[in-house]
C-alpha positions as CSV (number, residue, x, y, z in Angstrom):
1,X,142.9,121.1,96.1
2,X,142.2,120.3,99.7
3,X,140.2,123.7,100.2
4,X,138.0,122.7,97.5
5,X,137.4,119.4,98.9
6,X,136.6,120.7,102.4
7,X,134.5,123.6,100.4
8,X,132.2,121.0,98.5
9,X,132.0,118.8,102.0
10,X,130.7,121.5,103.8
11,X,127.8,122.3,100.8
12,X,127.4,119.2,100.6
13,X,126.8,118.8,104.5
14,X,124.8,122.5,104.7
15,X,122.4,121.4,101.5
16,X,121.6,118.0,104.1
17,X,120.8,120.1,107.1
18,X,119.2,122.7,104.8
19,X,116.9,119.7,103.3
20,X,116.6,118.2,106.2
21,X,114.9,121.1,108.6
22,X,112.3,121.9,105.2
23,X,111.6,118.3,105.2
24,X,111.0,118.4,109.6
25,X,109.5,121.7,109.1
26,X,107.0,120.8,106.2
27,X,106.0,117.3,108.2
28,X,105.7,119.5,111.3
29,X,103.5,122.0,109.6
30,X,101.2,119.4,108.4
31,X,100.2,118.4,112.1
32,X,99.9,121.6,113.3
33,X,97.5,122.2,109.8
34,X,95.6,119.2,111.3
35,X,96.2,116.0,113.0
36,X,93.3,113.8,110.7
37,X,96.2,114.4,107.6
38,X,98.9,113.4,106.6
39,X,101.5,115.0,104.1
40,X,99.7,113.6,101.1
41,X,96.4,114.9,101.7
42,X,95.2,111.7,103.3
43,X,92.4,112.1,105.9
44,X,91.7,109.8,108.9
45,X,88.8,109.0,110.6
46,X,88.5,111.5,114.0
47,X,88.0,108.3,116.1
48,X,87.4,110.5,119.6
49,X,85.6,113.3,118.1
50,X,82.1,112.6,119.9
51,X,84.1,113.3,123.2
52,X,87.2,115.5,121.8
53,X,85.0,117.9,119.5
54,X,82.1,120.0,120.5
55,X,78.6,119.4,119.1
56,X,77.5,122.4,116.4
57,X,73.9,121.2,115.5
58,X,71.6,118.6,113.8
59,X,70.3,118.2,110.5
60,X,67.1,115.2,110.1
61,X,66.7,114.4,106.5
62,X,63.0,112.6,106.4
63,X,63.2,110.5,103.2
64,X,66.1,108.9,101.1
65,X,69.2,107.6,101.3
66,X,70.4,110.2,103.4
67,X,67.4,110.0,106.0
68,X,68.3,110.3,109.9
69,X,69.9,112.3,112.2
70,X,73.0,114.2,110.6
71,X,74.9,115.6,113.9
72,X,77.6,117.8,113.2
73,X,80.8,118.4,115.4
74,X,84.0,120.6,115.7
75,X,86.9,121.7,117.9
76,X,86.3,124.4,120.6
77,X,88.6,126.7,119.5
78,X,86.8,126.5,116.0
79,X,83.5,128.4,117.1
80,X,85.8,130.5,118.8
81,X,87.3,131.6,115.8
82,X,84.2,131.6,114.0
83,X,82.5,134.0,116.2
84,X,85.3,136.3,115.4
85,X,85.9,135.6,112.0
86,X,82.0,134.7,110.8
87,X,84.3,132.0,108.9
88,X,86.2,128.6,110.2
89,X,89.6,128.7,110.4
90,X,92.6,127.3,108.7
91,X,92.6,123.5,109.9
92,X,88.7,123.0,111.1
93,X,87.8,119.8,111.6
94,X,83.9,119.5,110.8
95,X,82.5,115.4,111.7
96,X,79.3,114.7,110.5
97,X,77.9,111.6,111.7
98,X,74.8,110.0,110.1
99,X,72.1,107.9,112.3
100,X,69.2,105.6,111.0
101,X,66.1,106.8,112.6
102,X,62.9,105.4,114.9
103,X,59.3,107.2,115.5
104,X,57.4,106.0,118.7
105,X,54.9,107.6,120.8
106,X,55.6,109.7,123.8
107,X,53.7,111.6,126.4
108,X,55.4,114.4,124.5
109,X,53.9,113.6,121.0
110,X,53.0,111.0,118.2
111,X,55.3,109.5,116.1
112,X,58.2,111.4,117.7
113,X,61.5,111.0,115.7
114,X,65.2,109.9,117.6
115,X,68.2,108.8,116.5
116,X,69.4,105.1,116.9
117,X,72.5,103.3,117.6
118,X,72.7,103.0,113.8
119,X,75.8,105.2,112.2
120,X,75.0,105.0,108.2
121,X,78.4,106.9,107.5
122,X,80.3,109.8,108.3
123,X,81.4,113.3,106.5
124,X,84.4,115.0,107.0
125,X,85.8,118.2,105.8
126,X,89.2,120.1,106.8
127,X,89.4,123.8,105.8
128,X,92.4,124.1,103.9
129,X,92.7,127.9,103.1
130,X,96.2,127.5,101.4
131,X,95.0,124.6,98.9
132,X,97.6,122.9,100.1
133,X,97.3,119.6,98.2
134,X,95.8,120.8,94.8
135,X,97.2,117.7,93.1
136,X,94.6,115.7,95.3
137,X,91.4,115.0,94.0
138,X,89.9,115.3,97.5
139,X,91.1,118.7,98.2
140,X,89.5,122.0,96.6
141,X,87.4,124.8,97.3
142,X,89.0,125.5,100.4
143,X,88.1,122.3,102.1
144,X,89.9,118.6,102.4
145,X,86.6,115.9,101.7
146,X,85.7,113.0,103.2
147,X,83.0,110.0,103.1
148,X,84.0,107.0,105.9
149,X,81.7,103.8,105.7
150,X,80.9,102.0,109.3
151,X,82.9,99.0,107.8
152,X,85.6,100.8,106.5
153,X,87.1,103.3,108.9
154,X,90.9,103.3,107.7
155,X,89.9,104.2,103.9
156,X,88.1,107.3,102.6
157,X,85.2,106.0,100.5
158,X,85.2,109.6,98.7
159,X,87.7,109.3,95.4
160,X,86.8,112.7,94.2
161,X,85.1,116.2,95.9
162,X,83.7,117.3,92.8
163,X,81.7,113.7,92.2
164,X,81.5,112.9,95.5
165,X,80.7,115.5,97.8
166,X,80.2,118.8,96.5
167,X,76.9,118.9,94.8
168,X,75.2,118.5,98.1
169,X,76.9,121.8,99.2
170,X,76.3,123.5,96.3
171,X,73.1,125.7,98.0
172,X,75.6,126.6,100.9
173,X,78.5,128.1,98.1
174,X,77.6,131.2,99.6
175,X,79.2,130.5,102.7
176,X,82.1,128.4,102.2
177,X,80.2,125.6,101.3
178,X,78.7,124.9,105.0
179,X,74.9,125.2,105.9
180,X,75.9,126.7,109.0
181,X,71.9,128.0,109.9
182,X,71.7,124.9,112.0
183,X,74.1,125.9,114.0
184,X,73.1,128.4,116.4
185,X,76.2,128.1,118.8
186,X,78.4,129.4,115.9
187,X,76.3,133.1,116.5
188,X,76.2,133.2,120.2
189,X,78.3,135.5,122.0
């Protein structure tokens, strides 16, 4: 009787530890994955990433609601892998910001467009080449999406990829849903 209550102690006790270093390991795999998630799916705003992520390239959109300067950023080691790869890696970050617009005349030209103190709203997208959180609706063809309002940093305005965000990537499908021809650093050896 008493070996069989030392026997189903120690299960008891292994099946803990056991639980307990999946539980540390999956956590700890999640922050290695990328620090903007947590272990729902959740994405943060990359507070730091005008100073902490390298600038790719800029889009300007003329007319609509999406007119402005779209400048896009990324980790380093990102365009490293890139240039290796000719993909982005497991865990990219990619930050587009969106600026309002202003013309004026310069000894350079007329009606010369710059960007303006004015953010409109950011984009977000995470490579995710496992599809780690398929039972979130802002995870799925191989990238976590995001949509973050200037007066709402702390909550993804994006409620689903499909509606949300992925029609205006639907010309880039091609190559893993990024429009990547604007950013010449990504090809430079």
């Amino acid at each position: 009787m008493e070996r069989s209550m030392y026997n189903n102690v120690y299960t008891g006790i292994l099946a803990l530890v056991i639980s307990y270093t999946y539980c540390a390991t999956a956590l700890a795999q999640d922050k290695e994955f990328s620090p903007y998630v947590d272990n729902k799916g959740n994405i943060q705003f990359p507070e730091n990433f005008r100073t902490s992520m390298v600038h790719l390239g800029s889009w300007f959109v003329p007319d609509g609601a999406a007119s402005g300067f779209h400048g896009v950023y990324t980790e380093k080691k990102n365009i490293d892998a890139f240039r290796k790869a000719g993909k982005f890696p497991d865990g990219a970050t990619l930050v587009k910001e969106l600026r309002a617009s202003r013309a004026a005349d310069y000894s350079t030209g007329v009606a010369v467009k710059h960007s303006t103190e004015t953010v409109k709203q950011w984009f977000v997208m995470i490579k995710d080449e496992e599809n780690r959180y398929s039972d979130n609706p802002l995870w799925g063809d191989g990238w976590g999406w995001a949509l973050f309002k200037t007066d709402k940093l702390a909550k993804n305005s994006a409620a689903d990829y499909k509606k949300d965000c992925l029609g205006c990537h639907v010309p880039a499908k091609d190559k893993d849903w990024v429009y990547t021809e604007a950013y010449p650093i990504l090809m430079e050896k």
